[in-house]
PABADREN-195676 format. One record per residue: x, y, z of N, C-alpha, C in turn; residue in one letter; residue number from 1. Coordinates in Angstrom, 1 decimal, decimal comma. Layout:
% residues N
+--------+--------+--------+--------+--------+--------+--------+--------+--------+---------+-----+
:    npx :    npy :    npz :   capx :   capy :   capz :    cpx :    cpy :    cpz : residuo : num :
+--------+--------+--------+--------+--------+--------+--------+--------+--------+---------+-----+
:      X :      Y :      Z :      X :      Y :      Z :      X :      Y :      Z :       A : NUM :
...
+--------+--------+--------+--------+--------+--------+--------+--------+--------+---------+-----+
//
This chain:
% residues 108
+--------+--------+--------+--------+--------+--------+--------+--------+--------+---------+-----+
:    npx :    npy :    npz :   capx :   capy :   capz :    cpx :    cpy :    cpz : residuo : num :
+--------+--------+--------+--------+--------+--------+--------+--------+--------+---------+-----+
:    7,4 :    3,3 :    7,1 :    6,8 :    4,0 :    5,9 :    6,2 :    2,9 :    5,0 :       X :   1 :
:    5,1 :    2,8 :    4,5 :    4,5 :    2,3 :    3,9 :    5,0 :    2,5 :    2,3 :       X :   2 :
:    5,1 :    1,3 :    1,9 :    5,3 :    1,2 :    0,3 :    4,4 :    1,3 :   -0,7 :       X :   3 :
:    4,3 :    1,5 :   -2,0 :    3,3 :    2,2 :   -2,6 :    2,1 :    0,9 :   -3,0 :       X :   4 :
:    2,6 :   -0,7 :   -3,1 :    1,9 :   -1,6 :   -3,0 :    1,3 :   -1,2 :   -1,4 :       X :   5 :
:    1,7 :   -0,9 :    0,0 :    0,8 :   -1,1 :    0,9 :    0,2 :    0,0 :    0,6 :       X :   6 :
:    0,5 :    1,2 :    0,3 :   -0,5 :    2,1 :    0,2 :   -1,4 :    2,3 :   -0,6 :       X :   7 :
:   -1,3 :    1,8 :   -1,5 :   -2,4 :    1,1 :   -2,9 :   -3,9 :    0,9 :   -2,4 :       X :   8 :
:   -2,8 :   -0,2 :   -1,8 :   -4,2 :   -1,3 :   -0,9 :   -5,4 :   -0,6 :    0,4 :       X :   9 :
:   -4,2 :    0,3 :    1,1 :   -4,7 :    1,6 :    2,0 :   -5,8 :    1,8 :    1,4 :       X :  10 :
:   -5,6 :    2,6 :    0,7 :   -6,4 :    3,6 :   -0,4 :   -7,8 :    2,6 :   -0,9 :       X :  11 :
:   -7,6 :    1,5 :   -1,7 :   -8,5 :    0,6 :   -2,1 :   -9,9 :    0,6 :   -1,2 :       X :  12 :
:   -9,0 :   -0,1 :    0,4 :   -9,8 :   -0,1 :    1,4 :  -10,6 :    1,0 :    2,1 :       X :  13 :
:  -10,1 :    1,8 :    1,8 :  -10,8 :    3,1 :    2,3 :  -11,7 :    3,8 :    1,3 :       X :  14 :
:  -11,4 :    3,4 :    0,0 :  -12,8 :    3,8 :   -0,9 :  -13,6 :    2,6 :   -1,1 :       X :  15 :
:  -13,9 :    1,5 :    0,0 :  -14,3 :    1,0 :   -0,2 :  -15,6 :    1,2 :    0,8 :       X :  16 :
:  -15,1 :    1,8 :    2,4 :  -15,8 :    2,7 :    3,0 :  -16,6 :    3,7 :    2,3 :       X :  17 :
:  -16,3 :    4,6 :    1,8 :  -16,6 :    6,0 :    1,6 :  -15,9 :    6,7 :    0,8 :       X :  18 :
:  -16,3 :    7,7 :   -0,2 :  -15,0 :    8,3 :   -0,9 :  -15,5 :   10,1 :   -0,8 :       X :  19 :
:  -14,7 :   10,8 :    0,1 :  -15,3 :   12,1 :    0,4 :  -14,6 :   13,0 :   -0,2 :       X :  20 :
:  -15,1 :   14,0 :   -1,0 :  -14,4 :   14,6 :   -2,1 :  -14,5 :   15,8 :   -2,2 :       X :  21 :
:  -13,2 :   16,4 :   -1,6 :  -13,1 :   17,8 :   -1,1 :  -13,4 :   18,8 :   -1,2 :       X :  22 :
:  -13,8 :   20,3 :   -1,1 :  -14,1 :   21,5 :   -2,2 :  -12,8 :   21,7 :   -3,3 :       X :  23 :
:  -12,0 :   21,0 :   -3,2 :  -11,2 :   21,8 :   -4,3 :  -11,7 :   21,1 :   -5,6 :       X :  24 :
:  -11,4 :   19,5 :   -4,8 :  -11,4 :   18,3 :   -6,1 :  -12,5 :   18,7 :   -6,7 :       X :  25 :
:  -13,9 :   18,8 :   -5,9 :  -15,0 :   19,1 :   -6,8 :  -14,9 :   20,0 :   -7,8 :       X :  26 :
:  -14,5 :   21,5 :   -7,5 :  -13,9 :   22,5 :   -8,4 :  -13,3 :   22,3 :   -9,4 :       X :  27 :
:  -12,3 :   21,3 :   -9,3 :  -11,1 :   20,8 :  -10,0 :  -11,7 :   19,9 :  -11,2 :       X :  28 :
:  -12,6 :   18,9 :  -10,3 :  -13,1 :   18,5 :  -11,6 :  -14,5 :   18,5 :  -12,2 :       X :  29 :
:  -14,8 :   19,7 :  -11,9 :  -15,9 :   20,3 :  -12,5 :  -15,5 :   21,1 :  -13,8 :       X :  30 :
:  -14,6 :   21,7 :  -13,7 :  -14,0 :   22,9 :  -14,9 :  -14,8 :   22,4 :  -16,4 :       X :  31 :
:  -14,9 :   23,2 :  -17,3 :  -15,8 :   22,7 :  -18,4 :  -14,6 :   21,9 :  -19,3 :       X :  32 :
:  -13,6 :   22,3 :  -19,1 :  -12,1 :   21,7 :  -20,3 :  -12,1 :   20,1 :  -18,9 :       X :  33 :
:  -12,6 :   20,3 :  -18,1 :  -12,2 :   18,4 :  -17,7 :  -13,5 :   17,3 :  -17,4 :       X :  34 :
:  -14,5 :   18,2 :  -16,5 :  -15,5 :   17,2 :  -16,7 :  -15,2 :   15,6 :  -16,2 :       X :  35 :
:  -14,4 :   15,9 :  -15,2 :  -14,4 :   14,6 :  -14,4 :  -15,6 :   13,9 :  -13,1 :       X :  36 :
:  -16,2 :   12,8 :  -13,8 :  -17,1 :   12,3 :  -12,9 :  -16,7 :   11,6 :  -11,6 :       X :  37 :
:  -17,6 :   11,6 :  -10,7 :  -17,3 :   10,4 :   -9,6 :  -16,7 :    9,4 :  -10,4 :       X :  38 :
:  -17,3 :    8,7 :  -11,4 :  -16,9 :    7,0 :  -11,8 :  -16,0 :    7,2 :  -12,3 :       X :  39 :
:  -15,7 :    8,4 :  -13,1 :  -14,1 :    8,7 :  -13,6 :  -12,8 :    8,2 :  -12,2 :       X :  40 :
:  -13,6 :    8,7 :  -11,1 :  -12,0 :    8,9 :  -10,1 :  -12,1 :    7,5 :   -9,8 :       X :  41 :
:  -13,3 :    6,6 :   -9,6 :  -13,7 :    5,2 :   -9,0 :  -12,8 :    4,4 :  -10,3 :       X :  42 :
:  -12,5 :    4,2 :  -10,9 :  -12,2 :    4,0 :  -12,2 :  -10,3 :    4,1 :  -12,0 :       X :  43 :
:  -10,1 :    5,5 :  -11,9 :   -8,6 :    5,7 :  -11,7 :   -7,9 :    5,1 :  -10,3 :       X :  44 :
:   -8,8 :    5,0 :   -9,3 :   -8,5 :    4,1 :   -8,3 :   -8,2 :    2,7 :   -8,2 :       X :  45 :
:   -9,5 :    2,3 :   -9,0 :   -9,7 :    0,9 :   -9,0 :   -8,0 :    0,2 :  -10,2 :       X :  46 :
:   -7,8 :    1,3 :  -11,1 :   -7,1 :    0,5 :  -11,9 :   -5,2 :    1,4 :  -12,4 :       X :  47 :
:   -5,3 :    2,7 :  -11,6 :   -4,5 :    3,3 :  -12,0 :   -3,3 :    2,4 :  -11,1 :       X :  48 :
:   -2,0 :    3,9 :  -11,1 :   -0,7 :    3,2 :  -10,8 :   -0,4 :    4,8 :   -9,8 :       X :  49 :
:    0,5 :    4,1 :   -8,8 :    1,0 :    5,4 :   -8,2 :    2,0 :    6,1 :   -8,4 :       X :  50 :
:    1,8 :    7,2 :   -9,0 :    3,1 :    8,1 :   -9,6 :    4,0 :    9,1 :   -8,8 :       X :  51 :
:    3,5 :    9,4 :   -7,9 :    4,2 :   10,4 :   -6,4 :    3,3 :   10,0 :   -5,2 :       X :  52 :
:    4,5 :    9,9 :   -4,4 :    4,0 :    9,8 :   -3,0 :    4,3 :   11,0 :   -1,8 :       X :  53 :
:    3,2 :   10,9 :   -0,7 :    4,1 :   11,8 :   -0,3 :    3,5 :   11,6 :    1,3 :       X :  54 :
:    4,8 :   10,7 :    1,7 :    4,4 :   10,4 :    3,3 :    4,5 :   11,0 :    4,2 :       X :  55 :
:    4,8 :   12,5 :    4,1 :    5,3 :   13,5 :    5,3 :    4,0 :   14,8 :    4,7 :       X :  56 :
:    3,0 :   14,8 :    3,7 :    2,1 :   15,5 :    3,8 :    1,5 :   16,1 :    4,9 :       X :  57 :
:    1,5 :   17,3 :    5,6 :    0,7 :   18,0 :    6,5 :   -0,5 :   17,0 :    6,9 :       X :  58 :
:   -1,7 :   16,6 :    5,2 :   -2,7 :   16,4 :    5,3 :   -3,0 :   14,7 :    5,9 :       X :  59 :
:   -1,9 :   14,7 :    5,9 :   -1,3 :   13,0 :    6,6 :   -1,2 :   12,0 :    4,7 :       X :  60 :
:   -0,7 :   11,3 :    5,0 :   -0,2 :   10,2 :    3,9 :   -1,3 :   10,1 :    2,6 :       X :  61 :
:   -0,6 :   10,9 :    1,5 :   -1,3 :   11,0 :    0,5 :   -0,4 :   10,9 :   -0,8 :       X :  62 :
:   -0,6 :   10,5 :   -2,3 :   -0,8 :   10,0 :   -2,8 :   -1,1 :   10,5 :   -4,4 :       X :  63 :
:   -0,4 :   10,5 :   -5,6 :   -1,1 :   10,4 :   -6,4 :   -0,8 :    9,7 :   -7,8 :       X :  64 :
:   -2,5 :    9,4 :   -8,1 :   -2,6 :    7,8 :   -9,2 :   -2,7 :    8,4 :  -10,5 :       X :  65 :
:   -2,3 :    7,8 :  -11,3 :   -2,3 :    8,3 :  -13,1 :   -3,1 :    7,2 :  -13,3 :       X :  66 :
:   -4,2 :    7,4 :  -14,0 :   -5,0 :    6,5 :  -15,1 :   -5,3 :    7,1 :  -15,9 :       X :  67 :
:   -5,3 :    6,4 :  -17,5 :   -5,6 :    6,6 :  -18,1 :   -7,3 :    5,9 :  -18,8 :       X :  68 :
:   -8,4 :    7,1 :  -18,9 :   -9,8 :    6,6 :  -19,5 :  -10,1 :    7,0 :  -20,7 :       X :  69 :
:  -10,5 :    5,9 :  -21,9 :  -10,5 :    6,1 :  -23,0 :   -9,2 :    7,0 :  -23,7 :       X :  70 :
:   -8,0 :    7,2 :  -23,3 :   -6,8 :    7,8 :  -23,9 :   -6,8 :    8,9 :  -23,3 :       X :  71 :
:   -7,6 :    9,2 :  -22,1 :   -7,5 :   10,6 :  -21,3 :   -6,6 :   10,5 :  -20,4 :       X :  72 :
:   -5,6 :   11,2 :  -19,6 :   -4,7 :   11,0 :  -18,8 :   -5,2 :   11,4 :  -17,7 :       X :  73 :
:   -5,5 :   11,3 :  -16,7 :   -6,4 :   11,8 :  -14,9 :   -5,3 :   11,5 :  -14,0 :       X :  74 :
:   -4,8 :   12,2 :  -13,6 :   -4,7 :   12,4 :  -12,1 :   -5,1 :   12,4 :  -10,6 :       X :  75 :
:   -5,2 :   12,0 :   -9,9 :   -5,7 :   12,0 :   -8,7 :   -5,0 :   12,0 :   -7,6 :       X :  76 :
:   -4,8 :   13,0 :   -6,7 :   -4,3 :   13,2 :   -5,0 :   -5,6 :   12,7 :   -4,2 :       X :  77 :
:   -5,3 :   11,4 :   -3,5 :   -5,6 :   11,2 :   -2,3 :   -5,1 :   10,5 :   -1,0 :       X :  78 :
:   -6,1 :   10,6 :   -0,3 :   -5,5 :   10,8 :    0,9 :   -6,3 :    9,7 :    2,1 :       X :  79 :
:   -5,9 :    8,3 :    2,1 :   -7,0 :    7,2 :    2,7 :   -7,1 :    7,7 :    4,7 :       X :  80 :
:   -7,8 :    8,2 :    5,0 :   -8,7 :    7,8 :    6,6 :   -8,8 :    7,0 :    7,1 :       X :  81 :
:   -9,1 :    6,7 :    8,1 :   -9,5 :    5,6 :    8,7 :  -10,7 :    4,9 :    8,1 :       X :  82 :
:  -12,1 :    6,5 :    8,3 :  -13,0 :    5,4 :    7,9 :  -13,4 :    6,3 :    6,4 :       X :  83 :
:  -12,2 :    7,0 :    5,5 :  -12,5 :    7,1 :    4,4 :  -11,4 :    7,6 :    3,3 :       X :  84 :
:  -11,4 :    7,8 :    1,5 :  -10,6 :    8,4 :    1,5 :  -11,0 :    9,5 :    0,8 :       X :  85 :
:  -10,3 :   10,8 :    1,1 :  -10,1 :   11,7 :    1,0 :   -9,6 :   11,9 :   -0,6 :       X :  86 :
:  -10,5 :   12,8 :   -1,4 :  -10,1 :   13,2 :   -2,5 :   -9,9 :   15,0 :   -2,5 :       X :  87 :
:   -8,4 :   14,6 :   -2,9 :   -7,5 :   16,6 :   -2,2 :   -8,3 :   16,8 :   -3,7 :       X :  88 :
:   -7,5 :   16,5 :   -4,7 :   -7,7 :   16,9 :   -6,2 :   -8,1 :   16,0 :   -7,6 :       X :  89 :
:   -8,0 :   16,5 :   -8,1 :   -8,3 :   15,3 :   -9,6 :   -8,2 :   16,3 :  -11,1 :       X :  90 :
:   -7,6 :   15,9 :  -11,7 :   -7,5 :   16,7 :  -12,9 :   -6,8 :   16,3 :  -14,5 :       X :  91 :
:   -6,7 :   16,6 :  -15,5 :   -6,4 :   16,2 :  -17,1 :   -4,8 :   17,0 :  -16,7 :       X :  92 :
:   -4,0 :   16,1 :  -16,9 :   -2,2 :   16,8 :  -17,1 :   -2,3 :   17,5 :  -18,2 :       X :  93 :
:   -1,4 :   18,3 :  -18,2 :   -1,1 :   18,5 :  -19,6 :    0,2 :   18,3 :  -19,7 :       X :  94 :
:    1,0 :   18,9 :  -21,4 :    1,8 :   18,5 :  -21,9 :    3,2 :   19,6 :  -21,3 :       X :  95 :
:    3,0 :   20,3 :  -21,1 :    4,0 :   21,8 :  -20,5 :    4,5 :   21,3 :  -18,8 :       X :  96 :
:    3,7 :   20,6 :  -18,3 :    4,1 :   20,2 :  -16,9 :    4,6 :   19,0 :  -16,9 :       X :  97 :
:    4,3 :   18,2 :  -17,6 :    4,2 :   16,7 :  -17,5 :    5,3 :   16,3 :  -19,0 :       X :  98 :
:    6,0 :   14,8 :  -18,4 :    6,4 :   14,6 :  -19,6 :    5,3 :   13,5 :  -20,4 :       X :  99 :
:    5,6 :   12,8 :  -21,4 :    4,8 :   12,6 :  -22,4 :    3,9 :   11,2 :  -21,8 :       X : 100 :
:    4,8 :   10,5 :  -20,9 :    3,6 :    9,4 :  -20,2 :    3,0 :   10,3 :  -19,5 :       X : 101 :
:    3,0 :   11,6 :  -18,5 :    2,3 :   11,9 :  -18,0 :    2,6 :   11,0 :  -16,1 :       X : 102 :
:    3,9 :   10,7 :  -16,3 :    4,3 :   10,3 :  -14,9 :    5,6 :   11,3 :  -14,3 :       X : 103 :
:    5,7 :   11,6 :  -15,3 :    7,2 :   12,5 :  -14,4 :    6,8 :   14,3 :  -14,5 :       X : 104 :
:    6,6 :   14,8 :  -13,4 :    6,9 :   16,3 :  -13,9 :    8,7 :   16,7 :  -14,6 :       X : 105 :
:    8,1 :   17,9 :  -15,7 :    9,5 :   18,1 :  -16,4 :    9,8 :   19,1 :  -15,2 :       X : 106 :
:   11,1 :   18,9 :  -15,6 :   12,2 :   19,9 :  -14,6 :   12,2 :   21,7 :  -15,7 :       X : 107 :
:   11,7 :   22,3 :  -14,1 :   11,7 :   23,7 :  -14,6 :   13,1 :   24,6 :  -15,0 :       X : 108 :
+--------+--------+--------+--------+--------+--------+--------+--------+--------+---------+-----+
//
């Protein structure tokens, strides 16, 4: 099993290929309350941290990064390919799910 430094790096390498961005993510981050650009997610890749993993995913070994742009909190599930990576989702946390960094879900 890959650790979150090799999977980091995975990921890096594979959006360095291609970055193909799924119908949800698109959806996800299109909404008018988020307005997340390509360079938004290029941005949370390049510099975020990885807050859940999840190496037994169906969708095969995927992933998700917290960055923060200009004081906005973004999330991102992906998912690195061979020859690309896979963006499941992307979206603004809020405060009802998330605790206050925005790295732990609160317990229901």
């Amino acid at each position: 099993m890959a650790g979150k430094t090799d999977i980091l790096k995975i990921i890096k390498e594979s959006a360095a290929k291609k970055i193909l961005f799924l119908p949800h993510a698109v959806r996800q981050m299109s909404k008018p309350d988020r307005m997340i650009s390509t360079t938004d997610i290029r941005l949370v890749l390049e510099h975020g941290e990885i807050i859940e993993d999840y190496p037994e995913d169906a969708r095969g070994h995927s992933c998700m990064i917290l960055s923060f742009l200009d004081d906005r909190p973004i999330h991102v599930v992906c998912s690195p390919k061979e020859e690309y990576l896979a963006i499941i989702t992307a979206y603004v946390p809020n405060d009802q799910e998330w605790n206050n960094n925005y790295k732990k879900r609160k317990e229901s």
